[in-house]
KOLLOGU-195880 format. One line per 10 residues: their letters; for each residue y, x, z of N, C-alpha, C. Coordinates in steps of 0.1 Angstrom, whole numbers, plus 2048, in hexadecimal, padded with zeros to 3 digits. Layout:
BEGIN
A	Y X Z Y X Z Y X Z; ...
//
This chain:
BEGIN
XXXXXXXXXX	4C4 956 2AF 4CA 94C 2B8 4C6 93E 2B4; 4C4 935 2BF 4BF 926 2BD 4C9 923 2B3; 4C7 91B 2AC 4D2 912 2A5 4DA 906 2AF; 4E2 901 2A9 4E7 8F6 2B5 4DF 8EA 2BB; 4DC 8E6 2B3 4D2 8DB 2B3 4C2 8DE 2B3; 4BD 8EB 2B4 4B0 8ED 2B8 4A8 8E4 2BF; 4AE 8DE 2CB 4A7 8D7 2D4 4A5 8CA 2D6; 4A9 8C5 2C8 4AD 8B5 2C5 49D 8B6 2B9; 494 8AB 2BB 489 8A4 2B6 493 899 2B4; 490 898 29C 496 88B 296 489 887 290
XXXXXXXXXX	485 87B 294 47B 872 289 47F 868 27F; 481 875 273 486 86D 268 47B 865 261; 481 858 262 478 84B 25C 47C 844 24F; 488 84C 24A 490 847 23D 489 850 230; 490 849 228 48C 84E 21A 49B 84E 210; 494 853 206 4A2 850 1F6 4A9 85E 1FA; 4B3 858 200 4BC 860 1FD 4C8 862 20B; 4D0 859 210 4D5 858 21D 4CF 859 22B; 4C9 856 22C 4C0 858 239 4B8 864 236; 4AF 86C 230 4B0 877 22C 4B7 887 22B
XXXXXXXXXX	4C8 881 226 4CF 886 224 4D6 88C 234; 4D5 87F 23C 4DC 882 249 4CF 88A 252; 4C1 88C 251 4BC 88F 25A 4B9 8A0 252; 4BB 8A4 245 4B6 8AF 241 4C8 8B8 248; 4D6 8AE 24A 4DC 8B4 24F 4DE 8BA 25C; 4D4 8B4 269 4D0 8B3 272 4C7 8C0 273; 4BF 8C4 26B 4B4 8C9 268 4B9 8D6 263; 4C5 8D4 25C 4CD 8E2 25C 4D1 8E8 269; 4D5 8E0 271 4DA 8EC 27B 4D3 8E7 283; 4C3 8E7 281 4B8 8ED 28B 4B2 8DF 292
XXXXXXXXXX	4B1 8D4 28E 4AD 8CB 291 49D 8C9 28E; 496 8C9 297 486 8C6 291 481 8BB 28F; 485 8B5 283 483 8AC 274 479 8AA 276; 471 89F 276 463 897 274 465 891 26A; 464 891 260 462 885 255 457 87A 256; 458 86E 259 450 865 25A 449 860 24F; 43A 862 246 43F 85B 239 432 854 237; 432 849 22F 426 840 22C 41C 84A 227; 40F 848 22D 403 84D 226 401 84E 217; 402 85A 211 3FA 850 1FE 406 853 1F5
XXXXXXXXXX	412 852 200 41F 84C 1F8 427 850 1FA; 42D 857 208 43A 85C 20F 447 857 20D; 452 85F 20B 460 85A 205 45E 858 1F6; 464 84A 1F1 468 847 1E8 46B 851 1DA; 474 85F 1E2 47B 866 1D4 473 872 1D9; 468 874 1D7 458 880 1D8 459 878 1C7; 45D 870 1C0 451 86A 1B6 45F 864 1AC; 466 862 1AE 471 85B 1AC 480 85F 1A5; 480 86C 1A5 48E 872 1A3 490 875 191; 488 86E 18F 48A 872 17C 487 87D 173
XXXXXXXXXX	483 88B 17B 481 890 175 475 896 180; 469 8A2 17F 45E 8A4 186 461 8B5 180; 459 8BA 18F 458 8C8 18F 449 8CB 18B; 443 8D8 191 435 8DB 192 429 8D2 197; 42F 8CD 1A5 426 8C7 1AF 42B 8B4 1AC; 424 8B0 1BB 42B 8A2 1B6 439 89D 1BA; 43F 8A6 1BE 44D 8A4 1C6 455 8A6 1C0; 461 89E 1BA 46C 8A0 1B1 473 8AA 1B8; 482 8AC 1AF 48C 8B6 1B5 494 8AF 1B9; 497 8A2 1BD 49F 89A 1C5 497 89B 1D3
XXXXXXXXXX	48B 899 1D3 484 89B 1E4 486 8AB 1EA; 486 8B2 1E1 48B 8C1 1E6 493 8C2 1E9; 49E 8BB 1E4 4AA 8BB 1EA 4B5 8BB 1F5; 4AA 8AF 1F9 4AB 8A5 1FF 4A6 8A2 20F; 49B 8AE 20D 492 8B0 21A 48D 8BB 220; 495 8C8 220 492 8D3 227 490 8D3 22F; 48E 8DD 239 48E 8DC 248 487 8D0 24F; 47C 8CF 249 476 8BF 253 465 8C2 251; 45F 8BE 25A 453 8BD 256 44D 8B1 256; 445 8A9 24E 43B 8A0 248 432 89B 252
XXXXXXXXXX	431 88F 257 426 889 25B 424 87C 252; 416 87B 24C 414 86D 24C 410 85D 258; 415 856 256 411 84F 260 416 843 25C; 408 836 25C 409 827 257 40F 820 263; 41B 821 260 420 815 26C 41B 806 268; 415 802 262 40E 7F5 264 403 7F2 266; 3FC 7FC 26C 3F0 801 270 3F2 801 27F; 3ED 7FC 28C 3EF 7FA 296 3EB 80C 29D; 3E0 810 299 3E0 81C 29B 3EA 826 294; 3ED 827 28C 3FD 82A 285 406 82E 28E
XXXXXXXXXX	409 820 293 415 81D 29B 415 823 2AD; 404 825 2AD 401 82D 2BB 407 837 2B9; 405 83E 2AD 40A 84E 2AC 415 84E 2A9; 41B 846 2A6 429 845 2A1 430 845 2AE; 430 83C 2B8 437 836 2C6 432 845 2CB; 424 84D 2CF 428 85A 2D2 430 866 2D1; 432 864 2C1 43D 86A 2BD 44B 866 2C2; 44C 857 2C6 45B 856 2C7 45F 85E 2D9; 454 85E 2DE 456 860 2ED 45D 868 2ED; 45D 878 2E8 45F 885 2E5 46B 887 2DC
XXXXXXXXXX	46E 87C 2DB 47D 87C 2C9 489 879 2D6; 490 87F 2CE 4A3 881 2D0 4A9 875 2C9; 4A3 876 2B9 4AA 86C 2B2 49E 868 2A6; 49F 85A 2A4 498 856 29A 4A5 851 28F; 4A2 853 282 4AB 84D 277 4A6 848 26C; 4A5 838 26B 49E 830 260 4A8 82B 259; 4A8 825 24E 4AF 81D 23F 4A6 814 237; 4A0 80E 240 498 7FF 23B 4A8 7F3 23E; 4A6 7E9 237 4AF 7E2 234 4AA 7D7 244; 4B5 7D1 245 4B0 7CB 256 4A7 7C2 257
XXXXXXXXXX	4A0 7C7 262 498 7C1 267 48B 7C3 262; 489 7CB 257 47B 7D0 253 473 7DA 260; 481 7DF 26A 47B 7EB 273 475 7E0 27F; 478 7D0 282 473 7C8 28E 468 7C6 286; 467 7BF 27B 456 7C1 274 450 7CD 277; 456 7D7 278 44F 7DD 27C 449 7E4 289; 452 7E2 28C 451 7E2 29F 453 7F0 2A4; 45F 7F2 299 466 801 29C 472 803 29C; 47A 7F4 29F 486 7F3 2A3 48C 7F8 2AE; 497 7FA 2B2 49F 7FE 2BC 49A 7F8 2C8
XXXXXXXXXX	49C 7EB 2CB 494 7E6 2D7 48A 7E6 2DD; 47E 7ED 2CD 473 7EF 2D3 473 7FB 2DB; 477 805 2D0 475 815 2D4 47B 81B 2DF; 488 80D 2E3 48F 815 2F0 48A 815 2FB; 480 807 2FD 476 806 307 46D 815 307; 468 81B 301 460 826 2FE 467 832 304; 476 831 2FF 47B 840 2FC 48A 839 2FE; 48E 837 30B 49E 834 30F 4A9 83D 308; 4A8 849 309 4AE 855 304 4AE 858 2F6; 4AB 850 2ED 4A7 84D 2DF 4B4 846 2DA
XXXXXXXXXX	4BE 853 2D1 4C5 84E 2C9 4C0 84B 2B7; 4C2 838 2B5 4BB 835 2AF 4C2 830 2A2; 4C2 833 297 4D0 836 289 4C7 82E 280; 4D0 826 27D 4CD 81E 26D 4D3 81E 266; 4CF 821 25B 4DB 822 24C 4D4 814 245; 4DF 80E 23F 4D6 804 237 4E5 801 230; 4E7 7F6 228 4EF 7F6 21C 4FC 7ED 221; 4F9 7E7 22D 506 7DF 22F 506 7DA 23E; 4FE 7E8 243 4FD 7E1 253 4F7 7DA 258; 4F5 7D8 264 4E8 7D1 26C 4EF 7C3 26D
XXXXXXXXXX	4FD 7BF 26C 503 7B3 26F 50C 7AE 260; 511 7A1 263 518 79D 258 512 797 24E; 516 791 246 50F 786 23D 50C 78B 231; 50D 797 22C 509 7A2 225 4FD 7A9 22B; 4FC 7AE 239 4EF 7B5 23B 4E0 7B4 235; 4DA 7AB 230 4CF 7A6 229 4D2 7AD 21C; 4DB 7AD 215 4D9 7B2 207 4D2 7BE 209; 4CF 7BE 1FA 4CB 7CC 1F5 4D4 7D5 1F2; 4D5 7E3 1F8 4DC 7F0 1FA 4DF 7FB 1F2; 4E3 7FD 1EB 4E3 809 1E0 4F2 80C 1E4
XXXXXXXXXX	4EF 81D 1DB 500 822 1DC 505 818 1CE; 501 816 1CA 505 812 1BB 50D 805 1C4; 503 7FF 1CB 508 7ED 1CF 514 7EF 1D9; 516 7FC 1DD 522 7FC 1E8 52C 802 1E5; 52E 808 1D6 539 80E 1D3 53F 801 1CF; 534 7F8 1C3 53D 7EB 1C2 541 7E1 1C8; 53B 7E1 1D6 53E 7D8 1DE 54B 7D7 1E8; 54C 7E7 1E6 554 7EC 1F1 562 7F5 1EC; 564 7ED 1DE 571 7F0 1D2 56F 7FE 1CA; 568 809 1D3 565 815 1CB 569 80F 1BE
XXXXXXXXXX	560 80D 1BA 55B 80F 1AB 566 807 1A1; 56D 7FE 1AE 57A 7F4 1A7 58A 801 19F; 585 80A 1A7 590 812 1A8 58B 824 19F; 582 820 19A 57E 829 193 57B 82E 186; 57F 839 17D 581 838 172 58E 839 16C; 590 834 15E 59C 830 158 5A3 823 158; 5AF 825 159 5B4 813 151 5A8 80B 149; 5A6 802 145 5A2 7F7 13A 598 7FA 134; 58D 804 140 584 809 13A 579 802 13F; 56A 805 142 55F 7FD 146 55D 803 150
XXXXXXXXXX	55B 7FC 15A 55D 800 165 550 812 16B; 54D 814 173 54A 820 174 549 825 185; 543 82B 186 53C 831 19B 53F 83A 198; 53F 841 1A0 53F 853 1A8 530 855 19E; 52F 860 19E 520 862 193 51D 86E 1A5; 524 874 1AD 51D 87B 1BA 51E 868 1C2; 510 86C 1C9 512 85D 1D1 515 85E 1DF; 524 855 1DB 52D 85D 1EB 52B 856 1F5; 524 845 1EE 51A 83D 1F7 512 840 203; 509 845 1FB 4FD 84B 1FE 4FF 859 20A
XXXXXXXXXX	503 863 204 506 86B 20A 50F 86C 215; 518 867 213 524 860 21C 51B 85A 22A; 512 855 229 50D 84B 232 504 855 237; 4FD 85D 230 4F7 868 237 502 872 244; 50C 872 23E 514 87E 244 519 874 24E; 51E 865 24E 528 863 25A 516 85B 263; 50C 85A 261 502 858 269 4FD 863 271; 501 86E 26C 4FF 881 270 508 87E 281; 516 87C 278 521 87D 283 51D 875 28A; 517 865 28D 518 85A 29B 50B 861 29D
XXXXXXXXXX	4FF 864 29D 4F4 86D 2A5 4F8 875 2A8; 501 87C 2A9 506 889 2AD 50D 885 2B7; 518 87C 2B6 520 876 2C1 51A 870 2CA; 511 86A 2C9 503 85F 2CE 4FD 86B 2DC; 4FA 875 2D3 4F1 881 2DC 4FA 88A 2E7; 504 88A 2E2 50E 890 2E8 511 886 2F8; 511 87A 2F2 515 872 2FC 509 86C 304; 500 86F 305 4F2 86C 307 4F2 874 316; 4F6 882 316 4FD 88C 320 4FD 885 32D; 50C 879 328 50F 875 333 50A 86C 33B
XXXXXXXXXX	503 861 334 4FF 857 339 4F1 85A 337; 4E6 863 330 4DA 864 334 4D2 85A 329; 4D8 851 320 4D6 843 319 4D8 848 30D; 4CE 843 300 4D1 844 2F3 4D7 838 2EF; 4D7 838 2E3 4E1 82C 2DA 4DE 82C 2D1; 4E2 81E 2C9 4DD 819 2BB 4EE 81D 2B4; 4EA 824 2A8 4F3 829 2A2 4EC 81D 293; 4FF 819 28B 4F9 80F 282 501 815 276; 4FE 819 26B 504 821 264 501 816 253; 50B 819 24B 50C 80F 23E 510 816 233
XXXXXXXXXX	509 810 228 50F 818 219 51E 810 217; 51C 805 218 52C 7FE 217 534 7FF 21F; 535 806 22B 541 808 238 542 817 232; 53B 81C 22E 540 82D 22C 545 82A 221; 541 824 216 544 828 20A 55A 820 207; 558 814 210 566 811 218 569 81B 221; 568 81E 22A 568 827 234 572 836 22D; 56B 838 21F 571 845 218 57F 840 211; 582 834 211 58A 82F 209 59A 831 20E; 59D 83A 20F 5AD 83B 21B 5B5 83A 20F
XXXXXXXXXX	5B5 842 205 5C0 83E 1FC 5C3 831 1FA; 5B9 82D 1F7 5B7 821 1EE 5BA 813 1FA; 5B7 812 204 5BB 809 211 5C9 809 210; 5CF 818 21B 5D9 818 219 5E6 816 210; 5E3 816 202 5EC 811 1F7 5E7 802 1F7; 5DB 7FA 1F9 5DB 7ED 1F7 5E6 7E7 204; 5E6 7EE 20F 5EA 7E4 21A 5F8 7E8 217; 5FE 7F3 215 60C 7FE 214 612 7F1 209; 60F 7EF 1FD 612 7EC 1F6 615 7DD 1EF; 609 7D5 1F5 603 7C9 1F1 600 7C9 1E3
XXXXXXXXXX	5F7 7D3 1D9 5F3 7DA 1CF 5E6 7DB 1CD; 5E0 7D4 1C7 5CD 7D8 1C8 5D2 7E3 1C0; 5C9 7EE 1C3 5C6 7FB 1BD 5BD 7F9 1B2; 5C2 801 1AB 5BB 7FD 199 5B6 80F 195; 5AB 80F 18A 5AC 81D 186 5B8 827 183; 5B5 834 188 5C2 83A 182 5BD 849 17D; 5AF 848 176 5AB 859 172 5A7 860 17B; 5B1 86A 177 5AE 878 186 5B9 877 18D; 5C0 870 18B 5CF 870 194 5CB 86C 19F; 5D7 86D 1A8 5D4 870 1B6 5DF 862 1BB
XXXXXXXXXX	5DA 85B 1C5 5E6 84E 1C9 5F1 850 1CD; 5F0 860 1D7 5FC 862 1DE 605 869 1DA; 605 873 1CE 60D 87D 1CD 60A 87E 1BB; 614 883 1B2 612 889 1A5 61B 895 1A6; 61B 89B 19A 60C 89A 191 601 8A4 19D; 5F5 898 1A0 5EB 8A1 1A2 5DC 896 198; 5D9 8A3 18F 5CF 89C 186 5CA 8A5 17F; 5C2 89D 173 5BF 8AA 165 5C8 8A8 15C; 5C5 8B3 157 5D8 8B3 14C 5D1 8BC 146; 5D5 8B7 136 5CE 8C1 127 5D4 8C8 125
XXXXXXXXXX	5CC 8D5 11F 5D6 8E0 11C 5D1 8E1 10D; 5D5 8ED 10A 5D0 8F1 0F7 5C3 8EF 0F6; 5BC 8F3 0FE 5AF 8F2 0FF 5A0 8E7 104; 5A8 8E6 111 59C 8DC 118 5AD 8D8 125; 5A5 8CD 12E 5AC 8CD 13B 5A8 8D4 144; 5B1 8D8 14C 5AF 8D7 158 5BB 8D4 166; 5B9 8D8 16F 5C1 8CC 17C 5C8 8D5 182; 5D1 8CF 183 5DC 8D2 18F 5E2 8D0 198; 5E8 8CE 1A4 5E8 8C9 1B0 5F9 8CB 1B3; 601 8C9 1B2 611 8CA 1B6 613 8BD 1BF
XXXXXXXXXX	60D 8C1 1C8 610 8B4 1D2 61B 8B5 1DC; 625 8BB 1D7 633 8BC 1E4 63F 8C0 1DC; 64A 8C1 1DF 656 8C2 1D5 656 8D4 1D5; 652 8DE 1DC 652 8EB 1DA 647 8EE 1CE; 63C 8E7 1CD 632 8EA 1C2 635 8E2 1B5; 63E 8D6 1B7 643 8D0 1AA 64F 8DA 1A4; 657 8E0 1AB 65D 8E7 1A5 65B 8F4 19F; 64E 8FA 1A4 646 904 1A1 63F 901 191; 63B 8FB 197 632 8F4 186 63E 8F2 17C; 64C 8E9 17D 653 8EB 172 655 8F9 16D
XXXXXXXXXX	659 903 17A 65E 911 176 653 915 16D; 646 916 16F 639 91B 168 63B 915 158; 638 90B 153 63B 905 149 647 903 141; 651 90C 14A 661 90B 13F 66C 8FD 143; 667 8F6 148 66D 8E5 148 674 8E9 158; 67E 8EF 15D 685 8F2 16B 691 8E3 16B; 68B 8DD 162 69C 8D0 15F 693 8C1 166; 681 8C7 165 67B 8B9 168 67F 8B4 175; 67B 8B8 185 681 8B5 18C 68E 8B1 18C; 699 8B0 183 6A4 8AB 186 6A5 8A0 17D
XXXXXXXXXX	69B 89B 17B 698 88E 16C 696 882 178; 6A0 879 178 69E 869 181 690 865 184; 687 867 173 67A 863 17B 670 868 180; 672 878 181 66E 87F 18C 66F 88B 19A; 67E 87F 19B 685 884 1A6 67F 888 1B6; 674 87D 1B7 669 87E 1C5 65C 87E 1BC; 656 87E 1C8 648 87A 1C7 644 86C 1C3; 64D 862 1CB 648 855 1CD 651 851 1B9; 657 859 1B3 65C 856 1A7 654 858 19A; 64D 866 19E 644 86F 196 63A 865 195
XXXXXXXXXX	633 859 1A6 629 851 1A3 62F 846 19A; 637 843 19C 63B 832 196 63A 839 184; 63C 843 183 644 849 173 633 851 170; 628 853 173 620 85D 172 61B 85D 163; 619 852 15A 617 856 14B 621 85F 145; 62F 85C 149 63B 864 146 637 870 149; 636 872 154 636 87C 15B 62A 888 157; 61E 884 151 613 88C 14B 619 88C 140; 61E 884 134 61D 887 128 62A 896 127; 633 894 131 63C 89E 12E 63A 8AD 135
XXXXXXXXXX	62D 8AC 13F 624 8B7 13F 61F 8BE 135; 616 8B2 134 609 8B5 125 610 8BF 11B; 61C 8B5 11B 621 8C2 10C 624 8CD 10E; 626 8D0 117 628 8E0 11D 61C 8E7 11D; 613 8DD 123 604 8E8 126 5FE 8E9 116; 601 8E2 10D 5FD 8E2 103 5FF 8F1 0FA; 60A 8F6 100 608 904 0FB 604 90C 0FD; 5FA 910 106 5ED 918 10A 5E3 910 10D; 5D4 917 10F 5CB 916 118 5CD 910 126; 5C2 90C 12B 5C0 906 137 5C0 913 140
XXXXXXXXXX	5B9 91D 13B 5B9 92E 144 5C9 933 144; 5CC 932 13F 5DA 938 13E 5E2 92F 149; 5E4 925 146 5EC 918 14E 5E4 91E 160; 5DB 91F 15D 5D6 922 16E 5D9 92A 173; 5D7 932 169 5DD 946 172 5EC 940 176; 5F4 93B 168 601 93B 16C 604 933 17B; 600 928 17D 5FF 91E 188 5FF 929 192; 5F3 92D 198 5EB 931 1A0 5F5 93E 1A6; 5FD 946 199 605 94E 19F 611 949 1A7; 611 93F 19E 622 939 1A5 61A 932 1B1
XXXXXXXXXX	612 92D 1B6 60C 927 1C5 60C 91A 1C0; 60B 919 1B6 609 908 1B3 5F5 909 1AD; 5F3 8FB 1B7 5E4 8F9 1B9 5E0 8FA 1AA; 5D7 8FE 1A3 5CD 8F8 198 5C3 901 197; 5B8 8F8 18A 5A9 8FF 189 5A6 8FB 17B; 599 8FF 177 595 8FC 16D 58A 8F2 170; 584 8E4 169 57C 8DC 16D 56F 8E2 165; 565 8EA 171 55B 8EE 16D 54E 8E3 16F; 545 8E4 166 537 8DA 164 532 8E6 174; 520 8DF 176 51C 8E2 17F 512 8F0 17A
XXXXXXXXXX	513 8F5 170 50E 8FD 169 517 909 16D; 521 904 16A 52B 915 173 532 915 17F; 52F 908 180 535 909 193 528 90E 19D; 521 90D 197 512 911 1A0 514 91F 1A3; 518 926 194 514 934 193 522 934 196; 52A 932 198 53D 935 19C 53A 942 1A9; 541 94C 1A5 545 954 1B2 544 94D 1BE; 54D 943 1C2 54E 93E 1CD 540 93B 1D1; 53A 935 1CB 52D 928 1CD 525 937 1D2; 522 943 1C7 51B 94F 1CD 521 952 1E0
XXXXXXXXXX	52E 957 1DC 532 95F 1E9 530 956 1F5; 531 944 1F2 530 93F 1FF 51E 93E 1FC; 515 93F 1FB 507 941 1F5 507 92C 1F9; 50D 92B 1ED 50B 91A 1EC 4FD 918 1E2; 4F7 920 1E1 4EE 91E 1DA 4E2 928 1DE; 4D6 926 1E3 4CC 92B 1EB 4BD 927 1E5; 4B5 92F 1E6 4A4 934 1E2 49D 931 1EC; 497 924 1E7 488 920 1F3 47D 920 1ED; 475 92C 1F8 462 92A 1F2 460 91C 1F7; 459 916 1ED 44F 90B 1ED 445 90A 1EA
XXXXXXXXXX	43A 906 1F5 429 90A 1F0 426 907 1E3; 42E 8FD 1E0 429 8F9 1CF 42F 8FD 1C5; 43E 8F6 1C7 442 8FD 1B8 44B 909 1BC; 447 917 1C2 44D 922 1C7 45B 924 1CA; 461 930 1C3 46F 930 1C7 47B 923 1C2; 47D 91D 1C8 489 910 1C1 496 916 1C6; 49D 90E 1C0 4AB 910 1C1 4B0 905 1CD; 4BB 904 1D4 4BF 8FB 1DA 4CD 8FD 1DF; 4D7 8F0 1E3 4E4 8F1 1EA 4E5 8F9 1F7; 4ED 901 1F5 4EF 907 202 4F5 8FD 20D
XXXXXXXXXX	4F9 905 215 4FC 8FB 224 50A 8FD 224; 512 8F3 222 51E 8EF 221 52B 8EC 22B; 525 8F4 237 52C 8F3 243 525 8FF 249; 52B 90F 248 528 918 24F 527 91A 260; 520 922 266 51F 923 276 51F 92C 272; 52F 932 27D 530 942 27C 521 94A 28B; 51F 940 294 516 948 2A0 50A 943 2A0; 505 93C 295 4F9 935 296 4F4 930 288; 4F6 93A 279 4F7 93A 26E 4ED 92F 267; 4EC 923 265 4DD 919 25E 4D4 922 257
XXXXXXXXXX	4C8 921 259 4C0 926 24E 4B5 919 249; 4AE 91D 23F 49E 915 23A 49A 918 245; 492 90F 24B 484 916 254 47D 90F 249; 47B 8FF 241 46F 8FC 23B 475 8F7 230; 46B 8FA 227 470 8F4 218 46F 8E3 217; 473 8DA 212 46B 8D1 212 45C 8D0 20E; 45A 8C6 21D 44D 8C6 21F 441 8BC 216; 436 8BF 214 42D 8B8 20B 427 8AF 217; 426 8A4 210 422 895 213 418 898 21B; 419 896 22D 412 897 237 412 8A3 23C
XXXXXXXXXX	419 8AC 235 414 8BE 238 415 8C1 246; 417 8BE 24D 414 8BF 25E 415 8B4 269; 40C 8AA 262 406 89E 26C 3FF 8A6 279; 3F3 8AA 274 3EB 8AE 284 3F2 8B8 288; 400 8C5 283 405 8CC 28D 40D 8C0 298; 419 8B8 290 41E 8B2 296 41B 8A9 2A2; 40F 8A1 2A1 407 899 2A8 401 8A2 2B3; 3FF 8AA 2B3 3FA 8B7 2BA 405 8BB 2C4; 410 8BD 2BE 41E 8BE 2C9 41F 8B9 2D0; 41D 8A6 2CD 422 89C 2CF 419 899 2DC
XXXXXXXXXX	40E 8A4 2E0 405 8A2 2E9 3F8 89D 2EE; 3F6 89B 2DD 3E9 893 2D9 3DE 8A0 2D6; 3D1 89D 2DD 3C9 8AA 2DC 3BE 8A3 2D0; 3B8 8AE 2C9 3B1 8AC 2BC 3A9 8A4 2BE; 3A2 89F 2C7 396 890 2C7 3A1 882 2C6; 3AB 883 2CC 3B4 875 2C9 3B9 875 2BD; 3BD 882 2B6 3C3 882 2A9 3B9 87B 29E; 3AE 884 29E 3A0 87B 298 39C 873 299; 3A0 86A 2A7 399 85D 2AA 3A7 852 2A0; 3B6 859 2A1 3BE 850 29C 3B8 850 28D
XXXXXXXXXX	3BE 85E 28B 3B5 85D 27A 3A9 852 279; 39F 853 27F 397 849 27B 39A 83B 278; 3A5 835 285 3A8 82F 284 3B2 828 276; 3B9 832 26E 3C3 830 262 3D0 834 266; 3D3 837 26F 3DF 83A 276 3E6 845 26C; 3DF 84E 268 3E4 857 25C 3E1 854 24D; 3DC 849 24C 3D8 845 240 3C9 840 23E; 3C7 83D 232 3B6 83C 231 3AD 840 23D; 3A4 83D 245 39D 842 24D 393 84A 249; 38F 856 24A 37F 858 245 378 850 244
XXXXXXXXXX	36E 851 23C 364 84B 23B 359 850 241; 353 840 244 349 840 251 33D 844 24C; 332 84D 253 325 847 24C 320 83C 251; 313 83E 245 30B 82C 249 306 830 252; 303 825 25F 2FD 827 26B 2EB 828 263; 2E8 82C 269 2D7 831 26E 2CF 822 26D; 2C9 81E 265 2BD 810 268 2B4 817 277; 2B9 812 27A 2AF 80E 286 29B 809 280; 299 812 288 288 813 286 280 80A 28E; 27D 800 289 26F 7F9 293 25E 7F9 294
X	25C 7F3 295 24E 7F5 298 243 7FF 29B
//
């Protein structure tokens, strides 16, 4: 069966990581993914991810780019930009993350392309938005977690400060850029008209912030580090046992009372300072240390079984070494085998949002730098003497080289 999105052409023109992120999600459930990429040079993290496989493509671009196929094409190259504007005719959605206004330099902005292609929903990720007295900066997750308190609120007390090490930036901005193209297309239906969708590492990475808003405005309280603790409810956090830590979740007065019964302490609930929830937060060092000592007499495994029987939430805090291979991660197959022409079978994330009538699969591994320019251009309606003549021109890069013309013979 088609996938959902089968019939939607995206010409992804981004790189890194967020714009990437949002079109290889697109590309999961059946979107036919163009990757746009400089001649010579393609995306940024082909070369860039710190560490290198067999071929020249890191394991961050594997990642990062399934399901898409490769064209090269010099958009500053006027023939480039012929083949490019062909391509747009034929696209559903284009998605770039050039910082603003590099895409009017280019002459692949929204205003241009809508003239071309009305029906053209057109997404930009960039670090702080197309507007605002911020938009010019330079964009990183790193620059939007701190800009945008993340990082103010992260960590320990009195410690050095510290990010998310997964980048919720980044990714974040991939996933709610997924959702306004999706909404964009959906509504496209009615009126026949595409739209400029404007998507930010600093509005998402604020955007995720509900705890942390809500107690600033609730309270008149800047939110400060607080561990693994949770703002709205205790004890939910990590808590040491004999062994190592791990976490537990008693977020309501039937699971607080559960967890005393588990650990022996049936007198804590009736202790002044953690009578409610809202007491348990004001009192919460109290309130761990006279945990702690309980868990202290077993293991972290033990403390879980016991939890878990009584219905009170907890786990063990596993590295990515055993959560990979975790039952769960197998049975929901969060973890999946792609041939790649170069470096063969790899490993990769499974797809994290099941379709029970239309199940995602690989159709392509990430693609190698250009790997189906002349099929794509070929689709696009261009028959093989134009493709060649663009070629010649640089449009895909370097042009052949010409021979020397013939001396002309006199006399």
């Amino acid at each position: 069966m088609n996938l959902p999105l089968s019939k939607i052409k995206v010409l992804d023109v981004s790189q890194i990581m967020a714009g990437p992120f949002c079109c290889m999600l697109l590309g999961d459930m059946g979107a036919d993914v163009i990757k746009v990429e400089t001649p010579g040079v393609g995306d940024q993290t082909r070369k860039s991810m710190g560490f290198r496989l067999k071929g020249d493509d890191s394991g961050g671009f594997l990642a990062l780019n399934r399901n898409k196929r490769s064209v090269e094409i010099d958009l500053k190259n006027p023939a480039g930009l012929e083949a490019f504007y062909e391509l747009v005719r034929g696209a559903d959605v284009l998605v770039e993350n050039n910082r603003p206004g590099v895409a009017a330099r280019l002459k692949i902005d929204y205003p241009v392309l809508r003239e071309i292609n009305p029906r053209l929903v057109y997404a930009s990720i960039s670090g702080f938005g197309q507007t605002g007295p911020w938009s010019r900066r330079p964009g990183l997750d790193l620059i939007a977690q701190a800009m945008s308190g993340v990082m103010s609120v992260m960590g320990h007390p009195d410690a050095p400060p510290v990010k998310s090490s997964v980048p919720i930036a980044d990714l974040g901005a991939g996933l709610f850029c997924a959702y306004g193209i999706l909404s964009a297309v959906i509504g496209r239906e009615q009126t026949g008209q595409g739209q400029y969708v404007d998507a930010s590492l600093f509005e998402t990475a604020l955007g995720l912030s509900v705890w942390e808003s809500a107690e600033y405005w609730g309270t008149g309280t800047v939110p400060v580090p607080i561990g693994s603790a949770n703002r709205m409810s205790a004890p939910y956090q990590a808590v040491r046992a004999a062994d190592r830590h791990f976490v537990i979740g008693a977020a309501n007065p039937k699971l607080w009372t559960a967890l005393c019964e588990v650990i022996g302490r049936p007198d804590l609930p009736q202790d002044p300072r953690f009578t409610d929830n809202a007491a348990r937060i004001r009192n919460r060092d109290a309130l761990i240390a006279e945990i702690e000592a309980e868990f202290a007499r077993a293991n972290a495994a033990h403390w879980v079984d016991a939890l878990l029987a009584a219905g009170v939430p907890a786990a063990p805090i596993l590295d990515y070494g055993e959560a990979l291979v975790s039952e769960q991660a197998v049975a929901r197959e969060m973890v999946l085998e792609i041939d790649h022409p170069v470096e063969g079978r790899v490993k990769a994330l499974g797809f994290p949002v099941k379709l029970g009538g239309t199940p995602q699969q690989v159709r392509y591994p990430a693609p190698l730098l250009g790997q189906h320019t002349e099929q794509v251009m070929a689709e696009a309606g261009l028959g093989e003497m134009a493709i060649q003549a663009l070629r010649e021109r640089g449009a895909f890069g370097q042009p052949a080289p010409q021979a020397p013309a013939r001396e002309r013979r006199t006399g």
